[in-house]
C-alpha positions in Angstrom: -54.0 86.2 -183.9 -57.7 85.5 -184.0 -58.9 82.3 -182.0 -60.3 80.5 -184.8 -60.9 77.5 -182.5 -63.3 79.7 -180.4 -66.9 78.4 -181.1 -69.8 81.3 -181.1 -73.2 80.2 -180.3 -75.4 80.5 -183.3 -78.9 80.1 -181.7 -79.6 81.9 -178.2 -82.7 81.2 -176.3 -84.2 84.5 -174.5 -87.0 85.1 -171.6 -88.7 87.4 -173.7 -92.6 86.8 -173.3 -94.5 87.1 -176.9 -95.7 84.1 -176.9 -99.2 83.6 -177.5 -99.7 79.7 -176.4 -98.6 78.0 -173.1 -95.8 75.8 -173.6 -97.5 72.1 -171.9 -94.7 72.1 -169.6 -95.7 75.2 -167.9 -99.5 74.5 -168.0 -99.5 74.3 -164.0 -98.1 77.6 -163.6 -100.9 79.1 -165.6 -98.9 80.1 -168.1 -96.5 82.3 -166.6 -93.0 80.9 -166.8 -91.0 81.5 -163.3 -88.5 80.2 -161.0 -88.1 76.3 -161.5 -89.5 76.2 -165.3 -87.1 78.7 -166.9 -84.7 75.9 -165.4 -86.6 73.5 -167.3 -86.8 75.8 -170.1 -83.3 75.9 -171.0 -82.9 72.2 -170.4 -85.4 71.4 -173.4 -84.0 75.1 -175.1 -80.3 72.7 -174.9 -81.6 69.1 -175.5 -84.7 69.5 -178.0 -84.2 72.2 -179.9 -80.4 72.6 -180.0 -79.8 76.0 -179.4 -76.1 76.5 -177.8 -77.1 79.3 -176.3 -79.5 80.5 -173.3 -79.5 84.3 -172.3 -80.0 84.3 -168.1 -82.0 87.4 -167.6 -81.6 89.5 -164.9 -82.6 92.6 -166.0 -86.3 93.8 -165.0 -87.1 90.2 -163.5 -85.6 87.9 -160.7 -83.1 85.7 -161.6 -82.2 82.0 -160.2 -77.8 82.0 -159.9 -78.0 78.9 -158.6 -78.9 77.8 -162.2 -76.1 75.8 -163.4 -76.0 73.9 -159.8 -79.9 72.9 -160.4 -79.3 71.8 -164.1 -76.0 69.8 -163.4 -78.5 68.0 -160.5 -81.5 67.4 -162.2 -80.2 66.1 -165.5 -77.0 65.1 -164.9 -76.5 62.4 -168.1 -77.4 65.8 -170.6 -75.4 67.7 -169.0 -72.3 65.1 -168.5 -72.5 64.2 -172.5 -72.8 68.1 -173.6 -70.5 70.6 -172.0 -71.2 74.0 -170.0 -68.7 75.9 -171.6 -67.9 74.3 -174.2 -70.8 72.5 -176.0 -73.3 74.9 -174.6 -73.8 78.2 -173.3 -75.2 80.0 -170.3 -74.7 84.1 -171.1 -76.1 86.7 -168.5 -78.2 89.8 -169.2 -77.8 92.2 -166.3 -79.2 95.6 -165.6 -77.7 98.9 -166.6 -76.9 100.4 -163.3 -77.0 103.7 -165.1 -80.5 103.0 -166.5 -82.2 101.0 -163.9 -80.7 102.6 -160.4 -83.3 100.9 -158.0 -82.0 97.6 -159.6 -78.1 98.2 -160.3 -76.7 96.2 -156.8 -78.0 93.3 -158.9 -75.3 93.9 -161.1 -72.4 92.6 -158.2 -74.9 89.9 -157.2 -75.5 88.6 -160.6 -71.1 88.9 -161.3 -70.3 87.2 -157.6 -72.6 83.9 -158.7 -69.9 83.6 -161.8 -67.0 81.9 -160.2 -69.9 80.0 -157.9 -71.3 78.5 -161.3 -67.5 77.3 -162.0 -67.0 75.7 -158.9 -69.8 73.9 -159.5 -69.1 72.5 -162.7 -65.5 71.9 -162.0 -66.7 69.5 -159.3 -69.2 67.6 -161.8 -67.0 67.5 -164.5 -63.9 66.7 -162.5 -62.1 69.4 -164.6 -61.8 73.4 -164.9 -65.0 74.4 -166.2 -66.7 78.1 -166.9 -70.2 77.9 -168.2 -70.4 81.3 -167.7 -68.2 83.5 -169.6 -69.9 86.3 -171.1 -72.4 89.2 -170.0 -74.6 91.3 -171.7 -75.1 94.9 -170.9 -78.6 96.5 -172.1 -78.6 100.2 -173.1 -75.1 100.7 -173.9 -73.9 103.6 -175.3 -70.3 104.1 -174.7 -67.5 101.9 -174.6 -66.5 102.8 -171.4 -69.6 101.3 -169.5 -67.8 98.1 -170.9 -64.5 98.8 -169.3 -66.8 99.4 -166.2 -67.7 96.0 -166.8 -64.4 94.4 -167.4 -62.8 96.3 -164.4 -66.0 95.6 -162.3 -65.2 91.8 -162.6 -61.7 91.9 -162.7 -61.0 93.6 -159.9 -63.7 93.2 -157.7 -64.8 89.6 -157.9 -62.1 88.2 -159.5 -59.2 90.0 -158.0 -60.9 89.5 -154.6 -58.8 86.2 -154.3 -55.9 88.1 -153.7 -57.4 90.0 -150.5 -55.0 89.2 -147.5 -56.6 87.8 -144.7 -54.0 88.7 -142.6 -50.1 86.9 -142.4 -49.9 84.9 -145.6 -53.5 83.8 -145.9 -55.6 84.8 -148.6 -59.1 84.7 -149.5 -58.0 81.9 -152.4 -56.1 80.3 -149.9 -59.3 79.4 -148.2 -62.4 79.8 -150.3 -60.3 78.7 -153.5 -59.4 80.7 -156.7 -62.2 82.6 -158.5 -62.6 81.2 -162.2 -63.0 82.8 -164.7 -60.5 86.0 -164.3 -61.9 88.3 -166.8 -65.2 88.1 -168.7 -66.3 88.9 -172.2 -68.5 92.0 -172.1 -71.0 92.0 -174.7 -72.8 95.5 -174.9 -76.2 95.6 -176.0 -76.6 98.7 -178.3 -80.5 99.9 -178.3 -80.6 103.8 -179.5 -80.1 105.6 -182.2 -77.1 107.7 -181.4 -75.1 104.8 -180.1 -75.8 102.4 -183.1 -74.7 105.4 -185.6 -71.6 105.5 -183.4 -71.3 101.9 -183.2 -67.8 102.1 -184.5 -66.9 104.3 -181.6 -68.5 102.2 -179.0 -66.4 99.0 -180.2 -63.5 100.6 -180.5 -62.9 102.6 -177.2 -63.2 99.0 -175.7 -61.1 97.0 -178.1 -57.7 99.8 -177.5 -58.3 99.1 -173.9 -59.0 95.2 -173.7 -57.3 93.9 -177.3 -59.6 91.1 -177.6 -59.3 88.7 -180.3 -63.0 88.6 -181.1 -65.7 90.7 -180.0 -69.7 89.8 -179.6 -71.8 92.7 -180.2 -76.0 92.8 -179.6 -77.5 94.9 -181.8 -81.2 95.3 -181.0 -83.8 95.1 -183.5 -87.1 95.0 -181.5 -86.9 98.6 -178.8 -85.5 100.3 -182.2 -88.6 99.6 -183.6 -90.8 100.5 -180.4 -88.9 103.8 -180.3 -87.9 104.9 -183.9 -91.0 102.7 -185.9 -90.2 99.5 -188.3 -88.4 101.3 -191.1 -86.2 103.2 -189.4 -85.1 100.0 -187.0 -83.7 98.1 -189.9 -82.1 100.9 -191.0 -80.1 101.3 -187.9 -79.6 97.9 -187.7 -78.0 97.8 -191.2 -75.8 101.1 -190.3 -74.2 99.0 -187.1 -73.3 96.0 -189.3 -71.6 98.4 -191.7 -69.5 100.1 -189.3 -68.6 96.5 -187.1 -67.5 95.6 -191.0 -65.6 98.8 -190.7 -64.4 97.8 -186.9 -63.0 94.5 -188.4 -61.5 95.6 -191.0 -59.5 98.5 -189.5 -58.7 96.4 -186.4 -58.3 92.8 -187.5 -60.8 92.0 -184.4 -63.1 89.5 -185.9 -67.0 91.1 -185.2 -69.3 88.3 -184.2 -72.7 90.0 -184.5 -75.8 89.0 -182.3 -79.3 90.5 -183.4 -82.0 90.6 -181.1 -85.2 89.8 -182.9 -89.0 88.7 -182.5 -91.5 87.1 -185.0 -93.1 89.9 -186.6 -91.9 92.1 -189.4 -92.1 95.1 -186.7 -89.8 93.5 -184.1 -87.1 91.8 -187.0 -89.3 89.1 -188.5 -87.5 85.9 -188.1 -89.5 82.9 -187.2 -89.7 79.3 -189.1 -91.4 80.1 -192.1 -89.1 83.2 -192.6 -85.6 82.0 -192.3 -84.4 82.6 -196.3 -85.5 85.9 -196.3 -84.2 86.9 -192.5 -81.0 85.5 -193.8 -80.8 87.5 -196.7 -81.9 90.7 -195.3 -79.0 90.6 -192.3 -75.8 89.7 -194.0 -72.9 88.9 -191.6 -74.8 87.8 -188.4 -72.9 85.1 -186.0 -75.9 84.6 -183.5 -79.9 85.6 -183.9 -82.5 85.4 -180.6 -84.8 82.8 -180.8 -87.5 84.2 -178.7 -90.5 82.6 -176.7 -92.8 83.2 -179.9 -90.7 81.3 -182.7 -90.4 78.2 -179.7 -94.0 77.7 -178.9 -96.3 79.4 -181.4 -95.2 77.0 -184.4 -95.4 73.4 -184.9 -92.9 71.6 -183.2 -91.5 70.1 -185.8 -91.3 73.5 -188.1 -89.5 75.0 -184.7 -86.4 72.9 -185.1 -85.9 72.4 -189.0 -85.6 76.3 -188.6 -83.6 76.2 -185.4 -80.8 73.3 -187.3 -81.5 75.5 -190.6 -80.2 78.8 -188.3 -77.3 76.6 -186.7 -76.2 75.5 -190.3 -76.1 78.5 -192.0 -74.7 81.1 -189.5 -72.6 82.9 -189.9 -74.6 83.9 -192.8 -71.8 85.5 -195.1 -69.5 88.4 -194.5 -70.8 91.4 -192.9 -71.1 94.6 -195.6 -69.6 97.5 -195.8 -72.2 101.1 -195.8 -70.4 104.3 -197.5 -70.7 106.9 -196.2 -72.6 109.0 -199.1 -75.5 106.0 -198.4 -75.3 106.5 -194.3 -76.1 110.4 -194.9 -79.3 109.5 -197.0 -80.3 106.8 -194.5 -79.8 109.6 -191.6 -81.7 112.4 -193.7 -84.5 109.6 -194.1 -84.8 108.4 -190.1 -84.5 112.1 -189.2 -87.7 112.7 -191.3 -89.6 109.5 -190.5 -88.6 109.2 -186.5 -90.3 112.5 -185.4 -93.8 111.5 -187.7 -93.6 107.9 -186.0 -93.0 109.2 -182.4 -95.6 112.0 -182.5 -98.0 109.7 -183.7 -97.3 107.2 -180.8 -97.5 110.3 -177.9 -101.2 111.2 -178.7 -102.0 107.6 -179.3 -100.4 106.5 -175.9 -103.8 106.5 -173.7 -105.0 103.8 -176.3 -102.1 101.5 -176.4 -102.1 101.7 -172.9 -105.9 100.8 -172.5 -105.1 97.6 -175.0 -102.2 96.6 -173.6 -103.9 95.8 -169.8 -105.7 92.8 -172.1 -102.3 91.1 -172.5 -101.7 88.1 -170.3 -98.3 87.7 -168.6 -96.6 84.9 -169.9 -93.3 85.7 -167.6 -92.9 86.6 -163.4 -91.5 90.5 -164.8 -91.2 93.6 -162.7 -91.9 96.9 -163.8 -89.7 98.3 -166.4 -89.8 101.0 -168.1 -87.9 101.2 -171.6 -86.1 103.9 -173.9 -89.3 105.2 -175.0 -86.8 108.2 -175.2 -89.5 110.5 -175.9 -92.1 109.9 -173.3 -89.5 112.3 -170.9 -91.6 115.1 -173.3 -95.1 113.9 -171.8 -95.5 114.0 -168.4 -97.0 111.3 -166.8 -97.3 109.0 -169.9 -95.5 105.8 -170.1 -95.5 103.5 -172.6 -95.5 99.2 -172.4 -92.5 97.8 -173.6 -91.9 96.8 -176.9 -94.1 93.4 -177.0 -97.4 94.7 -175.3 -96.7 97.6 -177.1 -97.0 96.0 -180.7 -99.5 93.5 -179.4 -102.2 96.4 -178.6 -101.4 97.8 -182.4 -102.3 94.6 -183.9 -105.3 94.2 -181.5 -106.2 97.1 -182.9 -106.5 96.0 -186.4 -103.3 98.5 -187.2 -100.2 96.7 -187.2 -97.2 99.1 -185.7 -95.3 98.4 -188.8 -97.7 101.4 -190.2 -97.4 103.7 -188.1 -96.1 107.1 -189.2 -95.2 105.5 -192.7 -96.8 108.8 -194.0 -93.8 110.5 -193.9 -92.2 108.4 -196.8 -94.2 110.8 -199.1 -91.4 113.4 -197.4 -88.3 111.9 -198.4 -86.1 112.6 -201.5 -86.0 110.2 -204.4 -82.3 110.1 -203.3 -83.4 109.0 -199.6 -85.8 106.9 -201.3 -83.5 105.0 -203.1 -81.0 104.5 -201.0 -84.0 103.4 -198.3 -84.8 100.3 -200.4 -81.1 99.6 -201.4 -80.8 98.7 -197.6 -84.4 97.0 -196.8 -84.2 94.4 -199.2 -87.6 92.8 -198.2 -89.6 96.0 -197.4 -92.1 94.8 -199.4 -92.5 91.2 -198.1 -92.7 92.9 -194.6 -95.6 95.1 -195.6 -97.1 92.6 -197.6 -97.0 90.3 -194.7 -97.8 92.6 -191.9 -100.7 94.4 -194.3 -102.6 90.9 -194.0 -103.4 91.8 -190.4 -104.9 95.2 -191.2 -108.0 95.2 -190.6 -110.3 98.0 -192.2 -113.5 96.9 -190.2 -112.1 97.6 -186.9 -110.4 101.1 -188.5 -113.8 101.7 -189.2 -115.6 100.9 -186.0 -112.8 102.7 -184.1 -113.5 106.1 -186.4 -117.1 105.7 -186.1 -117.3 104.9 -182.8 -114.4 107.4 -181.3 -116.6 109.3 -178.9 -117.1 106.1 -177.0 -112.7 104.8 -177.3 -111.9 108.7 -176.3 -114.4 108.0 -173.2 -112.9 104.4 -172.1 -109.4 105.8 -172.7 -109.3 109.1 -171.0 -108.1 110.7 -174.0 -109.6 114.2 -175.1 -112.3 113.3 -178.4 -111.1 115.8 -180.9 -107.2 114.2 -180.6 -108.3 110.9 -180.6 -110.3 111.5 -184.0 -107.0 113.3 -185.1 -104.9 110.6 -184.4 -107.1 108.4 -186.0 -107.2 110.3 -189.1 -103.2 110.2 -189.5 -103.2 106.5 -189.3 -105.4 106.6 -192.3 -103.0 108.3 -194.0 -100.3 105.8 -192.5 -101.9 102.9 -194.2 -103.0 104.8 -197.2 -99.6 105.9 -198.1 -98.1 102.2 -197.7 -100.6 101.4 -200.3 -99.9 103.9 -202.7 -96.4 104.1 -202.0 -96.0 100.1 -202.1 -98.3 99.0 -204.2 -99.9 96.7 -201.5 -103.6 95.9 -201.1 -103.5 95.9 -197.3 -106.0 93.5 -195.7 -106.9 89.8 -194.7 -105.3 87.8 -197.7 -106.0 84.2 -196.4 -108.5 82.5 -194.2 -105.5 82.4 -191.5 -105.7 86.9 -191.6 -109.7 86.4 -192.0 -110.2 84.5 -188.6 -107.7 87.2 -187.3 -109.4 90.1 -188.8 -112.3 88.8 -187.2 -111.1 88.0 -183.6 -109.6 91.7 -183.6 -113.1 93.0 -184.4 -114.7 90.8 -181.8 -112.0 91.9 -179.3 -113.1 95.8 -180.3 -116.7 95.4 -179.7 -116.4 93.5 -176.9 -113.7 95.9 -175.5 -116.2 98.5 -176.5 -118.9 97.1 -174.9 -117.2 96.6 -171.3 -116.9 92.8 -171.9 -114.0 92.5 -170.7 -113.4 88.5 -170.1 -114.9 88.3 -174.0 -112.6 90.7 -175.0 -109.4 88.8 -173.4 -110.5 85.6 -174.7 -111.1 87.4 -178.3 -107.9 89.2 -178.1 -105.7 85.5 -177.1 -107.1 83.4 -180.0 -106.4 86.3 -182.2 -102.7 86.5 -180.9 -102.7 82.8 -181.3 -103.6 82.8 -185.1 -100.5 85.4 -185.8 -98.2 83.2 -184.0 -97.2 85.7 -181.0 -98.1 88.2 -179.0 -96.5 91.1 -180.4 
């Protein structure tokens, strides 16, 4: 029987830094948010904006586990009226130890503080209490790393209460029982392989662990960095059809999580897109609400859509994709990844010459993403997904453009069956063409000799690469229907602070070009 009593958080905070403004609460940090004000962050993430939800990151930045103790301290009377655990959520993100090796001990470190956060709130509520229940793990791409999970807790934090300490004595005998026993592992699916063979994933872990309801992450944003904006969605829209499939087969209810940002490129759901997010992802329990949708709207347009989000999700029954559709959606991505991906290698030296503009807005360490296909180029590495769409815009080329040339490849089959799954293909486009802006193209193609010399990269390729994101742009226009260009006089100051930011860039003026490059983030509402 399903736990229909079980509540699923609809709105999660996460840590992710695209946010263009400074929240005023972290003004005195100058602007980065660290240590005690992510505290305070998902106090006012809780108790102003209603989200049930706050993702505690651990992976690629330090992490505070003494979190619920400091909350439970410092605002008691919140925290007293609204329940960890019950009312509200505190869910952990922590490394892949298969993925990020120098990091992976984290992973034990971040499990052990579990039971600590339940003693903790046992004592303030006077009652058993688990405000941690559930942990994400990034980059998963077999069910077993879950049952690595499961055991990992299980049996070595967990089960470590049963440890004799010699005679009758054991360690719950005298550090107390470890709460909770087992944990809900969440796998956060990010490549294209694993969310093709979501189904598989799901159900290698559901034979071994027979839960009665099952939280996957689907991620919308490092698809996008990795595959390009078409070919994301479609992914995304494959997983949900075969966790419809999972359901149905198993009678384990699928509570879908998608990870998304602001922009069309990284899943488009801020306050001003909320009908249109809603109707493009049928079947979703919980969304992200990321840094950029909290602090680069007005306040008050921040939590109509945040109550709008909590109202309406689940938003509908998840649907089913036949299989005659999936083999046209995989004929399409396997003709529009390689164009996208080929496009990004020889650009790399001048996304990664944009991307040093972008302040930090969050205490990270270095991290280095899928980026699958950067193991082909030695020596390059590419930003993750935020920088990495933030330089493209400061650029005057959104990402969402990049390698859309190779629609003129597909079938009219492919085609078809393309727009039959992106509803709002042309809203994104429409939207994300507003930012294109043809004077910097221009000044980039005219000027190339000089970009080739500030960005190491060889002339002739950089002209070449500038040449196919003409025809990236072109063909979205033709292929459309879309006048791309600044359509307002919000996209005109834009269009002009990413020309300024060129010049200046250009010209070696480097504190003009920051300061260009910031108030032109701030007008698209995010970083990237």
């Amino acid at each position: 029987m399903v736990d229909e009593k079980r509540f699923i958080p609809k709105t999660m905070t996460t840590q992710h830094p695209d946010n263009a403004n400074t929240p005023p609460w972290a003004s005195s940090t100058n602007g980065v948010i660290e240590g005690e004000t992510e505290l305070d962050e998902a106090y006012i993430a809780f108790s102003k904006l209603a989200c049930s939800e706050v993702m505690w990151d651990s992976e690629g930045k330090d992490v505070d586990t003494n979190v619920v103790r400091k909350l439970l301290s410092k605002y008691p009377d919140y925290f007293m009226d609204n329940v960890f655990g019950r009312d509200i959520f505190l869910t952990y993100r922590i490394p892949n130890p298969l993925v990020e090796k120098a990091e992976r001990k984290i992973v034990t470190q971040t499990l052990q503080s579990i039971p600590l956060q339940a003693d903790v709130a046992s004592a303030f509520y006077e009652r058993e209490s688990v405000p941690v229940s559930s942990v994400i793990l990034p980059f998963t791409t077999k069910g077993s790393e879950l049952l690595w999970l499961d055991r990992c807790y299980a049996k070595a934090i967990a089960g470590i209460e049963d440890v004799s300490l010699g005679g009758s004595m054991k360690v719950k005998d005298w550090v107390g029982a470890f709460l909770p026993k087992k944990i809900d592992a969440i796998p956060l699916v990010e490549d294209a392989p694993s969310l093709m063979s979501m189904d598989k994933i799901v159900l290698e872990y559901i034979r071994a662990v027979k839960p009665e309801v099952m939280r996957v992450f689907i991620a919308r944003s490092d698809p996008a960095l990795n595959y390009g904006l078409i070919t994301a969605v479609l992914l995304s829209k494959v997983a949900l059809g075969k966790l419809s499939e999972v359901q149905k087969k198993t009678g384990v209810r699928m509570n879908p999580i998608l990870g998304v940002g602001t922009m069309p490129f990284r899943g488009h759901l801020n306050p001003e897109n909320i009908d249109n997010f809603l109707s493009e992802y049928k079947g979703l329990s919980t969304v992200t609400i990321q840094s950029a949708f909290r602090y680069d709207y007005p306040s008050d347009a921040v939590e109509k859509g945040i109550a709008t989000l909590n109202e309406r999700l689940p938003n509908g029954e998840l649907a089913e994709v036949d299989e005659e559709e999936i083999l046209l959606l995989e004929g399409a991505m396997k003709k529009l990844i390689p164009v996208f991906q080929s496009r990004v290698e020889i650009l790399a030296p001048l996304i990664n010459y944009v991307a040093a503009f972008i302040p930090t807005r969050r205490a990270r360490k270095l991290h280095i993403g899928l980026f699958g296909y950067s193991r082909r180029v030695k020596g390059v590495t590419m930003p993750r997904a935020i920088p990495f769409a933030a330089a493209f815009y400061s650029l005057g080329i959104p990402p969402e453009f990049i390698g859309a040339q190779a629609l003129r490849s597909l079938t009219d089959k492919e085609f078809d069956a393309l727009k039959h799954a992106y509803k709002g293909i042309q809203y994104d486009y429409r939207v994300a063409g507003s930012l294109v802006s043809w004077e910097t193209v221009h000044l980039l193609v005219d000027k190339y000799d000089l970009m080739a010399k500030f960005t190491q990269m060889n002339k002739e390729k950089l002209k070449t690469a500038l040449r196919y994101v003409m025809a990236d742009l072109s063909t979205i226009e033709e292929t459309l229907s879309l006048p791309l260009g600044p359509s307002d006089n919000r996209s005109k100051k834009h269009e002009n602070f990413v020309n300024t930011f060129m010049m200046c860039a250009m010209d070696g003026e480097r504190s003009s070009a920051s300061n260009a490059f910031i108030e032109a983030a701030k007008l698209r509402r995010c970083l990237g």
